[in-house]
N, C-alpha and C positions, 0 to 999 in steps of 0.2 A: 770296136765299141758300137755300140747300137744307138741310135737317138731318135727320138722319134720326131717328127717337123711340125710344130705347132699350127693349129689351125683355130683362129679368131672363135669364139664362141657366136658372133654374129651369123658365121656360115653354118650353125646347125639350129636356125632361129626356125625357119623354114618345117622340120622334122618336129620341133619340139611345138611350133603350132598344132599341127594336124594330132599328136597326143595329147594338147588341151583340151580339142575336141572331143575328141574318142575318150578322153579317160574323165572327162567331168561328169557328177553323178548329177542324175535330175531325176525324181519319183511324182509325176505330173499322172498318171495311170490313177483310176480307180482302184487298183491294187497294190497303192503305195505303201500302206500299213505291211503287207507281206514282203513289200523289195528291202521295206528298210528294215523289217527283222532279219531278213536275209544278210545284210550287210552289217546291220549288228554282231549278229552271231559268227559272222565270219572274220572281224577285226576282234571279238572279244576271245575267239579261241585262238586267233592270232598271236595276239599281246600277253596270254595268260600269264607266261613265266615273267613277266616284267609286271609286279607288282606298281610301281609307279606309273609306268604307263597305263597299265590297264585300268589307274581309280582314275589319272587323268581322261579316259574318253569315256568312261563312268558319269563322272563330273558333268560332263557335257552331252551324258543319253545320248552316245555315241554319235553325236556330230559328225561329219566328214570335216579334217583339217586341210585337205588336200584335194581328195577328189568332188566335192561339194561344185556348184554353179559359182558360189558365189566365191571360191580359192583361187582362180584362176591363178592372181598374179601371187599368191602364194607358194602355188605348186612352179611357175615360172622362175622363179626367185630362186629355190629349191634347184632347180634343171640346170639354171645358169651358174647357179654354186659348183655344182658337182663337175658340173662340166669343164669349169675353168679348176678344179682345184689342184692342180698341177703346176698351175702358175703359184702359187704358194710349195710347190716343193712336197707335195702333198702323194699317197699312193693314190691316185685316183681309181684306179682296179678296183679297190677293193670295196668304193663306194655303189659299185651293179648298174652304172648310167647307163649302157645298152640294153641290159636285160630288164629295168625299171620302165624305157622309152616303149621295148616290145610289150610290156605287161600291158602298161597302157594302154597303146594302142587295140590289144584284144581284148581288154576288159569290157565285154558288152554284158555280163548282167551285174546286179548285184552283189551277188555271192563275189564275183569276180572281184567287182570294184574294192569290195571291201577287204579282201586277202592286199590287193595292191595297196588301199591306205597305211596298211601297217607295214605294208615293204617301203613306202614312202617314210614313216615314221622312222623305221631304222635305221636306215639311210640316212635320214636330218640326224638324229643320235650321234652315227659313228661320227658322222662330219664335223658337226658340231664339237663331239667331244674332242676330236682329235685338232681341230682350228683354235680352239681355247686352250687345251693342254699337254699339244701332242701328239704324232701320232705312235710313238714308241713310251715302253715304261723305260726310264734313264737305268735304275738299277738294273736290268738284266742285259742291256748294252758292258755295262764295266760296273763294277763293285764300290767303283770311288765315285759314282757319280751319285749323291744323295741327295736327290732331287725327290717329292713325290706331286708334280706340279697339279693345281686345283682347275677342276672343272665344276662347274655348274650341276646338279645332279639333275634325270631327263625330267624331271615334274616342273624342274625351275626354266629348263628349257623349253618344254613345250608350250609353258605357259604364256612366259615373254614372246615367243612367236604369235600366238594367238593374238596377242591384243597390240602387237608392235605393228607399223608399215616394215612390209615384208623385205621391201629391198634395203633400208637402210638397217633393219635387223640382221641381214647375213653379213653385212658390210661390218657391222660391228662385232663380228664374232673372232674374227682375227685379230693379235696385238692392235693395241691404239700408239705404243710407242713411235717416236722416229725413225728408232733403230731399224725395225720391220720395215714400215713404209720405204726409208734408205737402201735397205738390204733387198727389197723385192724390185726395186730400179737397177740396182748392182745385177740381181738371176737375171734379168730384161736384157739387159748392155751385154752382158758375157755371152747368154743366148744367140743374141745375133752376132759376136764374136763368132760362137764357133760353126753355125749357119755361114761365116762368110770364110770360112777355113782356118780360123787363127791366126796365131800374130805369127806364122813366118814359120819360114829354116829355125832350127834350133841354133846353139852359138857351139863352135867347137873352142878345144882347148880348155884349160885352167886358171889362166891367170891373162888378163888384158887390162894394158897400163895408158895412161895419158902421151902423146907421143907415137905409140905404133901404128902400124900401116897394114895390112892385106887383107885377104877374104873374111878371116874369123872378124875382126874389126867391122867392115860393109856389113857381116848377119848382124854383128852386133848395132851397127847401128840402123838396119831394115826392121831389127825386132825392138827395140824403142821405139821407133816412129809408129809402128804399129800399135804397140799397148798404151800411147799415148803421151809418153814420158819427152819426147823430143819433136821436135818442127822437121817440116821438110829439110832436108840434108839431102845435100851430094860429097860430102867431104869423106875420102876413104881413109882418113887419119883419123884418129883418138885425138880430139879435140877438145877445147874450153868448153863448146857446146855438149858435145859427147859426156865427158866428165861431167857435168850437171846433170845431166839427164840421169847418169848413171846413180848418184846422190840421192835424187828425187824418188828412183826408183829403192835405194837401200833404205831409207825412212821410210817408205811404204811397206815396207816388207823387216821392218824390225833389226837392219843391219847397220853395224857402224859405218856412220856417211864419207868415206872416206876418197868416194869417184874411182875407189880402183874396180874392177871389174874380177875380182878372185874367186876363187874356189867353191867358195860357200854365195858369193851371191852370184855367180855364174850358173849353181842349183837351180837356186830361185828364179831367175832369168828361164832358163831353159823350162822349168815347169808348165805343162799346158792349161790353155784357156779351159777345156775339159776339165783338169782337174781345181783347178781356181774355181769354176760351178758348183761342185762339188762341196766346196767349203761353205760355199754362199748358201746352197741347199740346207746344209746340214748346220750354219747358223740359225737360219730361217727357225727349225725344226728348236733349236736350243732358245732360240726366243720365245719358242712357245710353252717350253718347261718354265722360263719364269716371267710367265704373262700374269704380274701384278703393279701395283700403282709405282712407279721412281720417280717421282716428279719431285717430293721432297728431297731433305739432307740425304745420302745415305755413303756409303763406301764402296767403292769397286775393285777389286784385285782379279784380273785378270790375267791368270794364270801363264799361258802363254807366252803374254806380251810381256812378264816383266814389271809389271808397273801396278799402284795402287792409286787409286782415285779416290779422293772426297767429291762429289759432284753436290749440287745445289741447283733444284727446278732445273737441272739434264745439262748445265754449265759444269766443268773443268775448274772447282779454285783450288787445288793442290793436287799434286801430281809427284812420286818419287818411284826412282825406282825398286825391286823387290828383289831376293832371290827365294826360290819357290825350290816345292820337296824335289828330290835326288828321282831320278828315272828309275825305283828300285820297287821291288814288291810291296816292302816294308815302310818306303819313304814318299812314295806321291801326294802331293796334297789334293785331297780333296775337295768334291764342288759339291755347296750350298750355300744355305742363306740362314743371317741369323742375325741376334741384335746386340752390336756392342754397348756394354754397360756399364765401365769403368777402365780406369787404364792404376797401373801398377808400378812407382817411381821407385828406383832400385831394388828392384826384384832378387829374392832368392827361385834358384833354378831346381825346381824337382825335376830330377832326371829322369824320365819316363823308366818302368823297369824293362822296358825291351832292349833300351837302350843302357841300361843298368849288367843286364846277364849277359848281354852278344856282344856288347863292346869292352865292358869296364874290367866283369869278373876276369874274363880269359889275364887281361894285363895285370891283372891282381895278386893271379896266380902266379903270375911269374916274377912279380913284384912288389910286395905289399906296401912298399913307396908310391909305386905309381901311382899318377893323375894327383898326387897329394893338394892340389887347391878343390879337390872334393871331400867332403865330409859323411861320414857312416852313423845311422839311426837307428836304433831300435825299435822295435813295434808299439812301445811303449812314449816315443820321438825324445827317447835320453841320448846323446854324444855319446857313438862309441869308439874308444883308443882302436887302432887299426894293428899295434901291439898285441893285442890280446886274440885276434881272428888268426883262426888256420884257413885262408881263403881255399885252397887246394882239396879240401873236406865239402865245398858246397858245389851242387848243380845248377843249372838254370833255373829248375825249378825248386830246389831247398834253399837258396839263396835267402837272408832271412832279413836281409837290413834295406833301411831307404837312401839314398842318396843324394844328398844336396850339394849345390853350391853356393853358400855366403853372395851377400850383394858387394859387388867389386867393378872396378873397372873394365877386369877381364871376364866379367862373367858372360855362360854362353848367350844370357838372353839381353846381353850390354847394359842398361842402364830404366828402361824402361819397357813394359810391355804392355796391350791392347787387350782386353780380354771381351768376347762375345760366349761366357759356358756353351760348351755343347758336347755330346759326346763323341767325338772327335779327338779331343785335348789339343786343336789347333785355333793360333793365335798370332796376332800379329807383332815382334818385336824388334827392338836394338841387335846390334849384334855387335863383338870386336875385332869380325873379320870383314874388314871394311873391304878388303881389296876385291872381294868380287862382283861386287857391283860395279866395277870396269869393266867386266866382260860381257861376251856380247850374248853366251849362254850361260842364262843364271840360275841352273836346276840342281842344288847343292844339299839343300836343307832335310830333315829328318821328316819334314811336314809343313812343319807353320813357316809362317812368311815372315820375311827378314825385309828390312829399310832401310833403301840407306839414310832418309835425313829424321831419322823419328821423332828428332825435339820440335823440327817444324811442322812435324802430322801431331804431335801432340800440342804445339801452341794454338794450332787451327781449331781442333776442338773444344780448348780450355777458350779459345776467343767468346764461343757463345754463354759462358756461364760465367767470366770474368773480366775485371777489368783493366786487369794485369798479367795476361796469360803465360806470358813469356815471365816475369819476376817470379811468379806464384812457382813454375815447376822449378825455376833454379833454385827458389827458399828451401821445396821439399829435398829437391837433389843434393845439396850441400849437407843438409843430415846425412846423407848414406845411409837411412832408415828407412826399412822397408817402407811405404806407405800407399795404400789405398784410394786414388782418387774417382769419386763415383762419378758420370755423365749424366747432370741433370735430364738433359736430354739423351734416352739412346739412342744410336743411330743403324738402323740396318745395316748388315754386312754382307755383299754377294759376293764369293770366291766362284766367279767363273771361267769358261777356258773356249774361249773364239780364236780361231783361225783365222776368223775373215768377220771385221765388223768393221764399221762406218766412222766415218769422224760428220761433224757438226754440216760443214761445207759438203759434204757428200761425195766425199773421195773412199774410196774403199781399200784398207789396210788389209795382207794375210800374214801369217803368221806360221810358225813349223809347228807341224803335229807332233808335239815333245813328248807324249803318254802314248800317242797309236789312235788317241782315243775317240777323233774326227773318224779315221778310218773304220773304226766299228761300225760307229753311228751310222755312216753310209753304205755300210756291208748292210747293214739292218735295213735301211729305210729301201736299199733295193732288194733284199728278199720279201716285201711289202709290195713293192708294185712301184717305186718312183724313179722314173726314169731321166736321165737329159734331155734334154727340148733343144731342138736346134732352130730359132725364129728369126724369120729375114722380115723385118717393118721397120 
C-alpha cells in the first residue's frame, strides 16, 4: 500500500510567495489599454463554454479575480485550499496545484496572465463544488445510493468570493457540522496512527475468554493498549481489566458487549488502522453528500448501525433499535432524505407486487390455502374468494390481483407505521417479529426499517402536537381501525449508512460494511486521486 507523508502547507509557503509575485497582474505601462485587451480576450475565450462564468467576468469588464495586485490574499487562500485539500479526504490531483504554481510563475505577459485566471477559476470551481457536495456523484458509485447532494451553482460561487474575506470564505466551504469537524480530528489521529506503524501484531486464533493465559492473550492485550481501549498492563492473563477494555472496544464497534473476545470481534480487532482511514475518508466524502442544515428536529436511521434516531438541535432524545433491508439485490434499503408527514395506526399491509409474484404466487400455486391471513383484490379493489382462482394459469407478470393484509396483531407491518411518500415505497414500521432485534446483525427486511419499540418513536413525535401522546395513540389503537395520523410538524428523514462516525464526546464508532457499499465509494475516490496520508505531528 502506498501512502504518501504529509507535509504542512506552511512548508510550501515559501514557493507559493515567489508565484504571488510572478503571477500578480499590474498594467502600470502606457500601453495598458492593449495588455488589458490582451488579457481580456484571453480569459473570455477561456471561459466561453461556461456560460455562468463567462457573464460573471462580463459583470465585472473582465476584472482579474486572482491575478489582479490587489488578490493577492485571494489567490493565497485559493493556494492554501488546494494545497491542504487532502486533509479533507479530498483527490487533490485532480485540482492541477503544481501545474497552476508552474503557470504562474511563467505567466509574464498578459495574454498569459489571463489564460491562468481562468485556470485559477476552474480550479476554485471544481474545489469548491466538490468541498460543498462531493467529490463523487453517489448514484453511479451504487444504485441505492439516492442522494443528488446540492452545490452552489459557479455564479453563486464566484460571487460570494468576490465580496467575502477570502480566508474565512474557503473555511466556510466545507460541512459546518460537528460531525465533519469530529470526523477530520478522527482522519488526523488515525494518520499519525499509521505514520507511527499501527496498533501492533495482529491477535491470532478465534475465540479469547476471561481467565486464559499465553501469547494470543499478550497480542491481545499489546493491541488494546495501543488503539486506546486499555492502560498500561503487564498482566499476560485475560483479566477484569482486559475484559473491559474488551467491552469498550465491542460498543465501539457495534458488537454485543459481552468482554468475550470471539470470532466476529476478533475480525474487528484485527482490522487495520489503514483500513479504519479509509472509513473515516469515505465518511468525510458521505458528509458532504448531505451538507444541509440538521440542527432542527429530524430522524436518523443509520443504516449500518442498526439504530434510528430522533435528534433535536444534534442531541440524541430517542434512540431504538432497527432491522434494515436483507443484503439482497432486491432488498437493500436505500439512502436518502425525505420528510415524514404522518404515521398510520393499525395499518393494512399492501404487499408490494414483487413480493406478491416471487414469494406468494409460487406458494399459491401449490396451495391455494396458503398464507391465508392474506387477502386477494381486484383491479376494481372488490374481495376476491381464492375459491374461484386457478393460480397455476398466472405468471409474474399476468398475475391480476392485489394483495393485502387486514390490520392485526400479526400483521407484517405490526400495529403502526411512519410514512415520509417517496418513490422508494420505504418506511418506517412495527413489526411481530420481535426477535430480531436481539441480534447482533439486523439485515432481514424487504427494504424498509423495522423498530423495535415504535409506540415509543411514536409517543415522542405525538409529544410535540399533544397533550396526551401516549392516551391519544392507544384510544386510536383500541379501534383496530385503520387510521390516519398527520404530523403537524414534518420532520426530515435521513436513511444513511456510516461505517465510521462520531459520537457527541468525540470518540469514533465503525461499523461493518453490510452492502460493500463503503468499499465502492473508496474504490472510486482512489481512482480520483485520494490517497492515505501517513502524518507524524
Amino acid at each position: 500500500m502506498l501512502l504518501s507523508f504529509f507535509r504542512p502547507a506552511s512548508a510550501l509557503r515559501t514557493s507559493m510567495a515567489a508565484c504571488l509575485v510572478a503571477g500578480t497582474l499590474a498594467f502600470a505601462s502606457p500601453a495598458a489599454a492593449a495588455q488589458q485587451t490582451a488579457f481580456r480576450q484571453a480569459v473570455a475565450a477561456s471561459v466561453a463554454g461556461q456560460a455562468d462564468v463567462a457573464e460573471f467576468y462580463r459583470a465585472r469588464d473582465y476584472a482579474p479575480l486572482w491575478t489582479g495586485p490587489e488578490d493577492t490574499a485571494r489567490l493565497n487562500a485559493l493556494l492554501v485550499a488546494l494545497d491542504q485539500a487532502d486533509q479533507h479526504g479530498l483527490p487533490a490531483p485532480r485540482y492541477g496545484m503544481v501545474p497552476l504554481m508552474q503557470r504562474l510563475q511563467s505567466a509574464t505577459t498578459p495574454k498569459d496572465q489571463g489564460f491562468v485566471e481562468a485556470a485559477l477559476t476552474r480550479a476554485f470551481l471544481l474545489y469548491a463544488r466538490d468541498m460543498k457536495g462531493g467529490a463523487l456523484v453517489p448514484s453511479s458509485v451504487d444504485d441505492d445510493i439516492k442522494r443528488r447532494p446540492q452545490a452552489p451553482s459557479p455564479a453563486e460561487l464566484l460571487q460570494g468570493l468576490a465580496e467575502a474575506n477570502p480566508a474565512a470564505y474557503f473555511r466556510a466551504l466545507a460541512p459546518q457540522s460537528n460531525e465533519y469537524t469530529r470526523l477530520l480530528k478522527a482522519k488526523l489521529q488515525l494518520e499519525n496512527v499509521v505514520a507511527e506503524g499501527g496498533w501492533g501484531e495482529t491477535v491470532a486464533g478465534q475465540t479469547l475468554k476471561p481467565g486464559q493465559s499465553g501469547a494470543a492473550v499478550v497480542a491481545l492485550r499489546n493491541r488494546l493498549m495501543r488503539m486506546g481501549y486499555l492502560h498500561r498492563s503487564f498482566s499476560k492473563t485475560y483479566d477484569a481489566d482486559m475484559q473491559g477494555a474488551v467491552q469498550q472496544f465491542q460498543l465501539a464497534h457495534g458488537l454485543e458487549a459481552d468482554g468475550v473476545a470471539g470470532q466476529t470481534t476478533m475480525a474487528e480487532l484485527n482490522v487495520s488502522a489503514e483500513t479504519r482511514l479509509k472509513s473515516v475518508i469515505v465518511a468525510l466524502e458521505r458528509e458532504r453528500w448531505v451538507n444541509i442544515d440538521k440542527s432542527g428536529r429530524h430522524i436518523l436511521v443509520n443504516l449500518v448501525d442498526y439504530t434510528a434516531k430522533i435528534m433535536d438541535q444534534g442531541e440524541i432524545t430517542f434512540e431504538t433499535r432497527s432491522v434494515v433491508g436483507a443484503n439482497s439485490n432486491d432488498r437493500r434499503s436505500p439512502e436518502f432524505s425525505d420528510v415524514m408527514e404522518f404515521m398510520v395506526i393499525n395499518p393494512t399491509w399492501h404487499v408490494p407486487r414483487s413480493i406478491a409474484v416471487n414469494e406468494y404466487l409460487p406458494e399459491l400455486k401449490q396451495n391455494p390455502n396458503a398464507v391465508s391471513h392474506l387477502v386477494l383484490f381486484d383491479g376494481r379493489g372488490q374481495r376476491v374468494s381464492r375459491q374461484n382462482v386457478d393460480f397455476s394459469a398466472f405468471t409474474a407478470n399476468t398475475f391480476p390481483f392485489d394483495i393485502k393484509q387486514p390490520p392485526s396483531n400479526s400483521n407484517a407491518l405490526g400495529l403502526v407505521k411512519f410514512m415520509f411518500p417517496n418513490p422508494y415505497n420505504i418506511y418506517l414500521h412495527d413489526t411481530p417479529a420481535k426477535n430480531l432485534f436481539a441480534r447482533e446483525t439486523r439485515a432481514y427486511s424487504h427494504g424498509c426499517i423495522r423498530l423495535a419499540q415504535p409506540f415509543d418513536f411514536a409517543y415522542a413525535l405525538l409529544a410535540r402536537q399533544s397533550s396526551d401522546p401516549v392516551g391519544e395513540f392507544k384510544r386510536i389503537l383500541a379501534t383496530g381501525v385503520e387510521t390516519t395520523v398527520p404530523l403537524r410538524q414534518p420532520v426530515p428523514v435521513h436513511l444513511i449508512y456510516r461505517t465510521a462516525f462520531t459520537t457527541a464526546k468525540g470518540g469514533v464508532q465503525f461499523r461493518r460494511d453490510v452492502y460493500g457499499r463503503d468499499a465502492k465509494i473508496w474504490q472510486a475516490l482512489e481512482r480520483e486521486g485520494v490517497a492515505l496520508r501517513a502524518y507524524r505531528g
